[in-house]
C-alpha positions as CSV (number, residue, x, y, z in Angstrom):
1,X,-3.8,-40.1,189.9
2,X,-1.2,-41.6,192.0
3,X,-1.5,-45.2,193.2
4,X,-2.0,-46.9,196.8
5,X,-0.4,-44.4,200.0
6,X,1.0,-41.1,199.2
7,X,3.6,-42.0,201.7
8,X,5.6,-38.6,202.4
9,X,2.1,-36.2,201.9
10,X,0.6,-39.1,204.8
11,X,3.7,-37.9,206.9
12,X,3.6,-34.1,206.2
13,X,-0.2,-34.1,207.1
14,X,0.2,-36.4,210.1
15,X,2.8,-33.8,211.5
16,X,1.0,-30.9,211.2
17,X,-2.4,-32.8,212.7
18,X,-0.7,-33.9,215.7
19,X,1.3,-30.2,216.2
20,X,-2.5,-28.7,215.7
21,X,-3.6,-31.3,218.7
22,X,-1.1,-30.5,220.9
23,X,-2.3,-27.0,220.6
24,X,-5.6,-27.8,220.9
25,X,-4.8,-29.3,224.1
26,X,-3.0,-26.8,225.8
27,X,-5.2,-24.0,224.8
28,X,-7.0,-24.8,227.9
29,X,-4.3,-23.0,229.5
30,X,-4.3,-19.7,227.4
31,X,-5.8,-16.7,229.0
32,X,-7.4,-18.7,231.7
33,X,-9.4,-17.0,234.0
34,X,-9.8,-17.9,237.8
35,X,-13.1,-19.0,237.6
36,X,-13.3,-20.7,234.2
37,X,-16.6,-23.1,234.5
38,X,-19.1,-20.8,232.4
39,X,-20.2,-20.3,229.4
40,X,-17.9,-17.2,228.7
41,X,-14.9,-18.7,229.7
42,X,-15.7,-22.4,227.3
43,X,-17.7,-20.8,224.7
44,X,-16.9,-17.5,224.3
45,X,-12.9,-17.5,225.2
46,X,-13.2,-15.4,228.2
47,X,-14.7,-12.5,226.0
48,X,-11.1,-11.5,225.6
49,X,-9.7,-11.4,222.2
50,X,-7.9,-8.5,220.9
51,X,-7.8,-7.9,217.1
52,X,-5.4,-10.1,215.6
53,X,-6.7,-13.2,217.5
54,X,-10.0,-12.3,216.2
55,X,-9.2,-11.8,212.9
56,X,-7.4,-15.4,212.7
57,X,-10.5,-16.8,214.6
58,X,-13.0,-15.4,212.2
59,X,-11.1,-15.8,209.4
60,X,-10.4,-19.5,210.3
61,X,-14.4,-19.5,211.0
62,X,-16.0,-18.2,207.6
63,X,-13.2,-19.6,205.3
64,X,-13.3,-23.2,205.8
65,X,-12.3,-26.4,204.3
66,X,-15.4,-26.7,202.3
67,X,-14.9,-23.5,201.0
68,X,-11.1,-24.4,199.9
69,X,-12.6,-27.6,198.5
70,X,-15.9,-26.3,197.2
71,X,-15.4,-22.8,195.6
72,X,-13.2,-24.1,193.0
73,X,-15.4,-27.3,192.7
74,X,-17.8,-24.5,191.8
75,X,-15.9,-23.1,189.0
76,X,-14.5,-26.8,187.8
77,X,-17.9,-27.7,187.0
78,X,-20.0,-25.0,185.8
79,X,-17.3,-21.8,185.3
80,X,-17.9,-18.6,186.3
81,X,-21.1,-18.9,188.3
82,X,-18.8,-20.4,191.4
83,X,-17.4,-16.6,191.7
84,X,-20.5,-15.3,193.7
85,X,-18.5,-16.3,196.7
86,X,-16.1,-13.2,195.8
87,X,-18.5,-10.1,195.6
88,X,-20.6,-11.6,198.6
89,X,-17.6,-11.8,200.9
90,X,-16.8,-8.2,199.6
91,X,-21.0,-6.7,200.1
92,X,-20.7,-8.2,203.8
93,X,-18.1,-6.8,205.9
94,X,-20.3,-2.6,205.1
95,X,-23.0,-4.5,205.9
96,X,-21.7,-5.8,209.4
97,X,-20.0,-3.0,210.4
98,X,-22.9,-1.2,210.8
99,X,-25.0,-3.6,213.0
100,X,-22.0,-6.0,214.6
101,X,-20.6,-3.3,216.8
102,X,-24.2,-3.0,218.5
103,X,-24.6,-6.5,219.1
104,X,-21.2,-7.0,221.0
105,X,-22.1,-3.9,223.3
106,X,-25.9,-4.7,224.4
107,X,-24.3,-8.5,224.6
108,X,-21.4,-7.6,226.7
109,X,-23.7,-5.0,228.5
110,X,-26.1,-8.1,229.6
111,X,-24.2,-11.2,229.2
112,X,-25.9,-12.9,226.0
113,X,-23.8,-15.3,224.3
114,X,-25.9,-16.4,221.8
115,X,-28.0,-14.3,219.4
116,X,-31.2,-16.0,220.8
117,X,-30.1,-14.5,224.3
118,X,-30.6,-11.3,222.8
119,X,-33.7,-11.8,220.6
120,X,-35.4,-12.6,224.3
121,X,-33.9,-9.9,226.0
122,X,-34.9,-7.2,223.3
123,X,-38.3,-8.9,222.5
124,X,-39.8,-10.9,225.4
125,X,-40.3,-13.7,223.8
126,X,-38.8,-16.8,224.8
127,X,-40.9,-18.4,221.2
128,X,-39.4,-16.1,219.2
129,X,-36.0,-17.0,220.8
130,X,-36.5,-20.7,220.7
131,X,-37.2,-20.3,217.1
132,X,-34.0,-17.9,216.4
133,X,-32.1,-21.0,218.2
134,X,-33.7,-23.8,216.4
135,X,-32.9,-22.5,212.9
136,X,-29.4,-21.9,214.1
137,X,-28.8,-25.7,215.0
138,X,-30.6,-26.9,212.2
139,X,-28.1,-24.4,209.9
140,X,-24.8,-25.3,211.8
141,X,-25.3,-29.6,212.0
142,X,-24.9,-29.8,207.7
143,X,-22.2,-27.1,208.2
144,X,-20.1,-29.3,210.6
145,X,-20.8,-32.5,208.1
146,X,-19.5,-30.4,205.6
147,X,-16.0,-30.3,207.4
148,X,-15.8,-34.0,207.4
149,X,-16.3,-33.7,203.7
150,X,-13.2,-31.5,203.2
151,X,-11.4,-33.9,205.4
152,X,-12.7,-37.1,203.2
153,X,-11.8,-35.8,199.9
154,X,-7.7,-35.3,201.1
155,X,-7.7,-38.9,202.7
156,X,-9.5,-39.9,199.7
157,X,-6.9,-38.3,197.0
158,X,-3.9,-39.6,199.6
159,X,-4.8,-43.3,199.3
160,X,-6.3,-43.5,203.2
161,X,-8.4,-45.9,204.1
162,X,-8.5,-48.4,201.0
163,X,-11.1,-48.6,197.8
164,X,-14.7,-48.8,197.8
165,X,-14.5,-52.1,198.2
166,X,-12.8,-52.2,202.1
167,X,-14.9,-52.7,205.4
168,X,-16.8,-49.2,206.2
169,X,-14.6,-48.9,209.3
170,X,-11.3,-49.6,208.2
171,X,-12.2,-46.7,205.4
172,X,-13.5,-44.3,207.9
173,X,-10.5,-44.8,211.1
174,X,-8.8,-41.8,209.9
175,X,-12.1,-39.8,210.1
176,X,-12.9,-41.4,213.1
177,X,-9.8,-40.5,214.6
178,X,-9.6,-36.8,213.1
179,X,-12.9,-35.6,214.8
180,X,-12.2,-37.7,217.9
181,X,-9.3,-35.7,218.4
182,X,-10.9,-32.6,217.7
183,X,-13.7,-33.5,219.9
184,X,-11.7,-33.8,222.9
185,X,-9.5,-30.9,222.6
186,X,-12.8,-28.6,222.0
187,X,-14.5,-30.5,224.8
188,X,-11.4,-29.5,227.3
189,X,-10.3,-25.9,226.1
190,X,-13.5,-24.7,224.1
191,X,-13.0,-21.8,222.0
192,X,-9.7,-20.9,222.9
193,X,-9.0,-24.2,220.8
194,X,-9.5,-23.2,217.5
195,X,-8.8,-19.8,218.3
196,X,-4.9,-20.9,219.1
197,X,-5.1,-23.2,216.1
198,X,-6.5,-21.0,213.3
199,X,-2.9,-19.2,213.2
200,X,-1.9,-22.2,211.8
201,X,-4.4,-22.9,209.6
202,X,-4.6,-19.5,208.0
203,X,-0.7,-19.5,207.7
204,X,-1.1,-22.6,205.6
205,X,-3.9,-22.1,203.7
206,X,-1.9,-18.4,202.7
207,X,0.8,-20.3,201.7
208,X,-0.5,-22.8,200.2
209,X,-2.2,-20.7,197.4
210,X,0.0,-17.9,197.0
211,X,2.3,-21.0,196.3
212,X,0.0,-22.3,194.2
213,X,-1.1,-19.4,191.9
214,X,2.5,-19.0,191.1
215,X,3.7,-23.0,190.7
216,X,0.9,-24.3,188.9
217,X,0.5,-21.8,186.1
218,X,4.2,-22.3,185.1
219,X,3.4,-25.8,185.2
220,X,0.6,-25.7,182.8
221,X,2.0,-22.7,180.2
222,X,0.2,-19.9,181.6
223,X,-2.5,-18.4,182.5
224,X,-3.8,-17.3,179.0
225,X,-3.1,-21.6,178.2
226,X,-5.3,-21.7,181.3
227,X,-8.6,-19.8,180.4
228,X,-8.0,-20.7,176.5
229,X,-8.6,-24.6,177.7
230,X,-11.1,-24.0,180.0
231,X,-12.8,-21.6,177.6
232,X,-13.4,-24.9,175.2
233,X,-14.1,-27.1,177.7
234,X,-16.7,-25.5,179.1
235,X,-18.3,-24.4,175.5
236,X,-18.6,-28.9,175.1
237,X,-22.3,-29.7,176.0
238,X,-23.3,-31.9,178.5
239,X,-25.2,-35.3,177.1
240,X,-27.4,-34.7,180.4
241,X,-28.8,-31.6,180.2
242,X,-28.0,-30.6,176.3
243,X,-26.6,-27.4,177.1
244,X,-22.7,-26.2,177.4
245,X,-21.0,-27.4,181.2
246,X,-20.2,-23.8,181.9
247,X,-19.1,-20.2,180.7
248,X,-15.9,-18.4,181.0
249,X,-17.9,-15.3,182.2
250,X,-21.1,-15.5,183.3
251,X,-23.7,-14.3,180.4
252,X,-27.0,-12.3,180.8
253,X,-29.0,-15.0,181.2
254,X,-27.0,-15.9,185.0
255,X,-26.7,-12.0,185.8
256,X,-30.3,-12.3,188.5
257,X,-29.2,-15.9,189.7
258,X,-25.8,-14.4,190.5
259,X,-26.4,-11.2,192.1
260,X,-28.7,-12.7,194.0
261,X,-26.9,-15.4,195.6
262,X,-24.3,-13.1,196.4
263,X,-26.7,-10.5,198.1
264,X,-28.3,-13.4,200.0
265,X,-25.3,-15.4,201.1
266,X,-23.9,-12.0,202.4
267,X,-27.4,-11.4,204.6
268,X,-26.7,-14.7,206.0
269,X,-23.0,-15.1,206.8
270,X,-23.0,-13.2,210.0
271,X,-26.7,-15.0,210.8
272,X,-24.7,-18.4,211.3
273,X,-24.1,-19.0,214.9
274,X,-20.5,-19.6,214.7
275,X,-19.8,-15.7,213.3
276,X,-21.4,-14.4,216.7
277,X,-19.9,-16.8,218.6
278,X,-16.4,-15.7,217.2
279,X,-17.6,-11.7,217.1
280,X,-18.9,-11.9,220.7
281,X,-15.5,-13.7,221.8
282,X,-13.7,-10.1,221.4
283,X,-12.3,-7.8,223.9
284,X,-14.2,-4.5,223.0
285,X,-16.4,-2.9,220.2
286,X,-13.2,-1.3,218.8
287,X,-12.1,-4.9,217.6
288,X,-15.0,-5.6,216.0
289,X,-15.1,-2.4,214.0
290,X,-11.0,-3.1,213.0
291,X,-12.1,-6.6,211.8
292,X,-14.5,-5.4,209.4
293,X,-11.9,-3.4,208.0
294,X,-9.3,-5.9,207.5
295,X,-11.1,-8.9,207.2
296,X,-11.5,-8.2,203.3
297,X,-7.8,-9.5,203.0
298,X,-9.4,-13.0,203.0
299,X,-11.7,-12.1,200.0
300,X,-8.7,-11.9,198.3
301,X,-7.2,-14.9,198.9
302,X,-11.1,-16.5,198.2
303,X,-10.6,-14.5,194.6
304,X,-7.0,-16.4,194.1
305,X,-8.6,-19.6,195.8
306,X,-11.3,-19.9,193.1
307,X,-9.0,-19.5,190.5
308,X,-7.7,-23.2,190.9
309,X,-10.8,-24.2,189.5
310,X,-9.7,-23.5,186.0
311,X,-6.4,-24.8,186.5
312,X,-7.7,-27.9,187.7
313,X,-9.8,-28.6,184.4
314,X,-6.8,-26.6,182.4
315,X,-4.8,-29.7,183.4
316,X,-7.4,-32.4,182.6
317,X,-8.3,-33.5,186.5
318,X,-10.8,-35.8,185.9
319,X,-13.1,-36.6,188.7
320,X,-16.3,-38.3,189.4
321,X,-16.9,-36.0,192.4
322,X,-16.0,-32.1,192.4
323,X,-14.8,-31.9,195.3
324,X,-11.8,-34.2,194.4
325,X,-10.6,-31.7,191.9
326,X,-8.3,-29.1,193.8
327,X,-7.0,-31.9,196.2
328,X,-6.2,-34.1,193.1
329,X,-4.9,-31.0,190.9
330,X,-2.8,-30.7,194.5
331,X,-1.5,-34.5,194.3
332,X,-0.9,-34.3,190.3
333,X,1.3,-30.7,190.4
334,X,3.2,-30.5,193.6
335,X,6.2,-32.3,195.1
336,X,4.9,-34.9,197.5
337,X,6.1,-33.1,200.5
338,X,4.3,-29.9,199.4
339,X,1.3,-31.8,198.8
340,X,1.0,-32.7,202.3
341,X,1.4,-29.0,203.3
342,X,-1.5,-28.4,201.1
343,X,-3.8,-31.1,202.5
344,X,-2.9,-30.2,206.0
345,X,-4.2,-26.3,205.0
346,X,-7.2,-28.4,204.2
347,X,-7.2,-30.6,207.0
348,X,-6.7,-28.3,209.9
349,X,-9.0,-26.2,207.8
350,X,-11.8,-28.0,208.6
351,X,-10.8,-28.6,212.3
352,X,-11.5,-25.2,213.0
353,X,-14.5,-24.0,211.7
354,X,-16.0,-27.1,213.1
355,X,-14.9,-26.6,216.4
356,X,-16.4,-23.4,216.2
357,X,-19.6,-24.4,214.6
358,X,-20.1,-27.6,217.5
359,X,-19.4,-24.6,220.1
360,X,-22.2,-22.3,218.9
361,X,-24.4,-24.8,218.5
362,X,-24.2,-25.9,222.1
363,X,-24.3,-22.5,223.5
364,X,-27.6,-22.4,221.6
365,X,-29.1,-25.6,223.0
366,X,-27.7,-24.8,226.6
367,X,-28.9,-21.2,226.9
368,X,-32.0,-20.9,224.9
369,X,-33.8,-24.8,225.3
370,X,-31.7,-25.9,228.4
371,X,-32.1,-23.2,231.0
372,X,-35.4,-21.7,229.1
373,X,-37.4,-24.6,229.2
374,X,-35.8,-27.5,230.8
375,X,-34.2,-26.3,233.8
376,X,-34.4,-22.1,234.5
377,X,-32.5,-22.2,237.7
378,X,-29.5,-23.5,236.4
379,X,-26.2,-22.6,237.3
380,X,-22.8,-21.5,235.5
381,X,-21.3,-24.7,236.3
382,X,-24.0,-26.6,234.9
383,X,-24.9,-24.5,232.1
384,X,-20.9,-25.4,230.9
385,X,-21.2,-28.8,231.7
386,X,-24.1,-29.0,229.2
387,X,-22.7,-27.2,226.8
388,X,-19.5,-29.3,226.7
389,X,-22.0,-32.3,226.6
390,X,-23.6,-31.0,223.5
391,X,-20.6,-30.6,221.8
392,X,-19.6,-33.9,221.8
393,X,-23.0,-34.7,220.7
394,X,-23.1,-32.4,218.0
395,X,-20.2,-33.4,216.1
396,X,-21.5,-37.2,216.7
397,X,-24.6,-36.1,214.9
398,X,-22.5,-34.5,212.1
399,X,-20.0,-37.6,211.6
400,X,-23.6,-40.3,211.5
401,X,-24.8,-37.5,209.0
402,X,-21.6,-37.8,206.3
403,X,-21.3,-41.5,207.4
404,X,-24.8,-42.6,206.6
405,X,-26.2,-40.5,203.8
406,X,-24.5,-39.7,200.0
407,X,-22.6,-36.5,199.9
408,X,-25.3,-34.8,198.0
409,X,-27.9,-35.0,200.7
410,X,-24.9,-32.8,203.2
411,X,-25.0,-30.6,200.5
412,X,-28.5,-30.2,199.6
413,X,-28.8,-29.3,203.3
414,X,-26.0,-26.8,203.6
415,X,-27.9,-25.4,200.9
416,X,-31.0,-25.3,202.9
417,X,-29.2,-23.8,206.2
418,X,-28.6,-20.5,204.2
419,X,-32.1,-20.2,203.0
420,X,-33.1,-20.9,206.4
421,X,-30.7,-18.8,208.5
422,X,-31.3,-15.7,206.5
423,X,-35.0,-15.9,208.0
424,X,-33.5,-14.9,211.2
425,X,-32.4,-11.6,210.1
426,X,-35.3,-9.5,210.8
427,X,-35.5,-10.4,214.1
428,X,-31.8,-10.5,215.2
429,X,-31.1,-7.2,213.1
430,X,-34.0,-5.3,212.8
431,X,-34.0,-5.3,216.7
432,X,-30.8,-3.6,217.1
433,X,-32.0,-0.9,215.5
434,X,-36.2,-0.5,216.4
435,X,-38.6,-2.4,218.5
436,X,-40.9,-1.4,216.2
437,X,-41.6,-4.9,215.0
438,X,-43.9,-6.9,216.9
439,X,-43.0,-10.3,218.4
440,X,-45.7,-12.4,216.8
441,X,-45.8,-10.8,213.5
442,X,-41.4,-11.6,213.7
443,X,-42.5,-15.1,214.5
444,X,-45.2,-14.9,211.3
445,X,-42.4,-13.7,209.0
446,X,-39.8,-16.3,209.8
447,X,-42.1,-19.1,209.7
448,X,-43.4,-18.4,206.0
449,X,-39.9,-17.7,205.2
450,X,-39.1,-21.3,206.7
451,X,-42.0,-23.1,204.5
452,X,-41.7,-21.2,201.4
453,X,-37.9,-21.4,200.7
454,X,-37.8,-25.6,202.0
455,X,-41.1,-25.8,199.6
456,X,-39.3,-24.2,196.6
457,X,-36.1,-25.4,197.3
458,X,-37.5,-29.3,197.5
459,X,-38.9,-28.6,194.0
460,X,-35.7,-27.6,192.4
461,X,-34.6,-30.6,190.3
462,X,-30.9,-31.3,189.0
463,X,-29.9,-33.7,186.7
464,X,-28.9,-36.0,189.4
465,X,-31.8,-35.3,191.7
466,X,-35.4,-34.9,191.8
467,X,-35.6,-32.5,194.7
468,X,-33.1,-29.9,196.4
469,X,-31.1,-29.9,193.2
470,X,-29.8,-26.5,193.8
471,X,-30.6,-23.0,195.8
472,X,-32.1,-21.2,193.0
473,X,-35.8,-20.8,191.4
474,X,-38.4,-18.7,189.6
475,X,-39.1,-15.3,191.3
476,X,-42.8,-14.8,191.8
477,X,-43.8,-11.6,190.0
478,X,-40.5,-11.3,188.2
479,X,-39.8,-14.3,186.2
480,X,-36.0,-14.3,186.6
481,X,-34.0,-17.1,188.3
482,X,-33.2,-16.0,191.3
483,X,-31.8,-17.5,194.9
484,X,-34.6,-18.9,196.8
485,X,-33.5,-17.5,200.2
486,X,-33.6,-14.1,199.4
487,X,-37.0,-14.2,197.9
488,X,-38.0,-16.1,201.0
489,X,-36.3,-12.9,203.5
490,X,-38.3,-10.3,201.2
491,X,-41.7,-12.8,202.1
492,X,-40.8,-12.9,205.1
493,X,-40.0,-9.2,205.9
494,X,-43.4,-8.3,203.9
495,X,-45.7,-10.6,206.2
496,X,-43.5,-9.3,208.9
497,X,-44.5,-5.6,208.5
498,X,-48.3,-5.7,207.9
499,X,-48.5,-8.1,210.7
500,X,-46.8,-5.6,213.1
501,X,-48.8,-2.6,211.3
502,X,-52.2,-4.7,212.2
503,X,-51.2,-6.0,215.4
504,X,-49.9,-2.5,216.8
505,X,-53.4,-1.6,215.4
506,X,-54.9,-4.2,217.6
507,X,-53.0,-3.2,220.5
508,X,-51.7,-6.7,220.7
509,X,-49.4,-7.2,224.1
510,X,-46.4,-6.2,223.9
511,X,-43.0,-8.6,225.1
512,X,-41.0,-6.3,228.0
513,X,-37.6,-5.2,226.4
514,X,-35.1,-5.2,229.0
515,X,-32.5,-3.6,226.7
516,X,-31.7,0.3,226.9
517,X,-30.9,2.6,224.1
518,X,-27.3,3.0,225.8
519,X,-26.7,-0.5,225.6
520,X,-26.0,-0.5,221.9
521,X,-23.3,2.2,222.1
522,X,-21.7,0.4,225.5
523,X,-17.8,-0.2,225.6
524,X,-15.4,-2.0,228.1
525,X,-14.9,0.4,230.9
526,X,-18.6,1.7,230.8
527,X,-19.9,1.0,234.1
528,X,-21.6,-2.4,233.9
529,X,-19.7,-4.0,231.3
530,X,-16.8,-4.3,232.6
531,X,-17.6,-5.8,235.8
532,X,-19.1,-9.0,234.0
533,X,-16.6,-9.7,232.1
534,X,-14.1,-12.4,233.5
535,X,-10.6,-12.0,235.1
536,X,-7.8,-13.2,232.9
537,X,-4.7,-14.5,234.6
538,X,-2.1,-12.5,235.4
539,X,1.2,-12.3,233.5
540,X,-0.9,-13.3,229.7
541,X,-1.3,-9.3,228.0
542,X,-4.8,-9.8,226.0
543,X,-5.3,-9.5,222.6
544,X,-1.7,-10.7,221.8
């Protein structure tokens, strides 16, 4: 580890932060329609994104800065068991292809812009939606704190901000600043923001590895050095637990524990409010079905991503925290000035999925608590107002949250916001599909979803932790280690069903659906659709 200021990586990363901001900034003019105080102008970019623009967006959305920082922290500490992110990122673009192009039509078709706008629409339920909207807050908040931890550990590894020993706010200004910055530009140009900026970002974070899975194994002898030294580190036992750190290649006894976390995480990607807010931003169903298609491209680079992980302990990177490891493996291997290309990847990586993230959650709170409970009759103007309100508020809540509590408690929540989000599946996806489910037995089945997985969750202990020491448990009836949020979606999915079968038995009322079967299958240039969507100004060709 280098001493004091890494002087020219501080000045490579500086430059491409301030380039990002000035993008930011004049985003606000990109694409701007006439009328541009609403919620589809500020939170969903005018609806207007062709398929490049949303492939950058969504792929600047779901790959973030914790996942550049955290996948290969993953596989740094315990081996192969930090791969799951590879197959689940592969199982979920089939698995949205079938239900994503229905949402943007019936959403287009009556102006939703969050998933809890259609979940009242199709249900009647204004409980059920408040519920839907809820979860999705409580999901996104740890999400966005999990940004700022990406951003911590590159001003931590450059030298930023002094020792643990300096005043709290001299060792937090550069955060401070970072997501003051960020907040502003999102607050003045909304999603076109990160939209603009995730070119960038996904340019560096592409060259950045492809760089790096060349450079770094010729540095350290090859790749069969690489997997030879991790192979024996991982085989040395850990004083702690008395059992190896890791494995090379996961081993029978991890096969449940992984397949399951990769079918869950999957279920729950496109359940995170930020991946509608991005799908929804698009011009036309047609986009949507492209991006499925091409969106696998970043699965690869996640497969090449993780693969730093065994470079990092191939070239002894020793770390209290794992999420140091690929920044300092970054620090310890590259030329300064390439090292600050690499933290800026990171950097601006986390700028734009938080953007994103503060976005959706404020759509959320302005359309489904806002104008549901609070104030019904309010207008366009004042529903953007809000919303740009709540995003500053948002990512205030998320900067107290890293600020104030350790590291591991963002995590253990992150944690809990997949387990909790996926409990939202039977009512956002199931209902594009049937209104067979009843509203209150939905309601039922995500509650005891909610309880069991933060129940069994809070009683997984680490050796660290006494409670929410990881995302995986016993499976009732089966025995195997499994993840906790999919065995809480199968409980809640079961109570779900025999609560419909007994309250259809029952006659119970029935929520008005307001959707039509049409709706599903609508396109721009059906008649209805295209009359609400917003003009763009002239002389700026969409979807370029």
């Amino acid at each position: 580890m280098k001493d004091g200021v890494n002087g020219v990586a501080l000045a490579v990363f500086i430059f491409f932060f301030v380039a990002v901001t000035v993008m930011g900034f004049l985003a606000a003019r990109w694409r701007k329609a006439a009328q541009s105080d609403n919620l589809d102008e500020w939170g969903l970019g005018g609806r207007s994104f062709g398929t490049w623009v949303t492939w950058f967006l969504l792929g600047g959305d779901l790959y973030t800065a914790y996942t550049f920082v955290a996948v290969p922290a993953a596989i740094y500490a315990a081996g192969a068991a930090g791969f799951f992110a590879v197959p689940y990122t592969i199982l979920v673009y089939p698995l949205i292809f079938t239900f994503l192009p229905r949402l943007w039509s019936v959403s287009h078709k009556h102006g939703y812009v969050t998933t809890s706008d259609f979940v009242r629409g199709r249900f009647g339920s204004k409980g059920l939606s408040l519920a839907v909207a809820l979860t999705g807050i409580l999901a996104t908040m740890p999400y966005i704190a999990l940004q700022l931890v990406g951003i911590q550990a590159v001003l931590d590894v450059m030298g930023v901000g002094g020792g643990e020993n300096t005043h709290w706010f001299v060792k937090d200004l550069p955060l401070l600043i970072a997501f003051g910055v960020l907040a502003a530009y999102t607050y003045s140009s909304g999603l076109r923001a990160p939209a603009l900026i995730a070119f960038v970002k996904d340019g560096l974070i592409y060259l950045v590895i492809v760089v790096a899975i060349i450079y770094i194994p010729i540095k350290l002898g090859g790749f069969d050095h690489i997997f030879a030294v991790a192979e024996d580190v991982f085989a040395q036992k850990n004083p702690a637990t008395g059992r190896p750190r890791g494995e090379l290649a996961s081993g029978p006894n991890a096969q449940w524990a992984y397949a399951t976390l990769a079918l869950g995480s999957a279920l729950a990607l496109f359940m995170y409010p930020h991946s509608i807010t991005a799908t929804l931003s698009s011009r036309s169903r047609n986009v949507i079905r492209r991006n499925t298609t091409i969106l696998p491209l970043y699965s690869l680079m996640l497969g090449l991503l993780a693969l730093l992980g065994f470079m990092a302990v191939a070239a002894g990177i020793k770390v209290q925290n794992g999420q140091l490891a690929v920044p300092q493996l970054f620090e310890d291997m590259f030329p300064d000035w390439f090292t600050g290309v690499a933290f800026a990847a990171i950097g601006i990586g986390a700028l734009v999925p938080a953007a994103i993230m503060s976005i959706a959650a404020a759509n959320l709170f302005t359309r489904n608590i806002y104008k549901d409970f609070l104030r019904p009759g309010a207008t366009p103007a004042q529903e953007h107002k809000v919303a740009k309100l709540v995003s500053l508020l948002v990512k205030v809540g998320a900067l107290v949250f890293v600020l104030t509590m350790d590291k591991t408690v963002a995590i253990n929540f992150q944690l809990l916001g997949g387990i909790w989000i996926l409990q939202t599946m039977p009512a956002l996806v199931g209902g594009l599909f049937t209104r067979w489910f009843h509203r209150w037995a939905l309601l039922a089945g995500w509650a005891a979803g909610m309880l069991y997985g933060t129940l069994a969750a809070y009683g997984v202990a680490s050796p660290t932790q006494k409670h929410f020491g990881g995302s995986s448990a016993e499976i009732p009836g089966i025995g195997e280690i499994g993840y906790i949020g999919l065995t809480a979606f199968v409980l809640n999915v079961l109570v779900t069903v025999v609560l419909t079968v007994v309250l259809r038995a029952a006659k119970a009322p029935d929520g008005v659906d307001e959707t039509s079967p049409e709706d599903y299958t609508a396109d721009v240039g059906d008649q209805g659709v295209q009359a609400e969507l917003p003009p763009v100004t002239a002389g700026v060709p969409a979807g370029h």
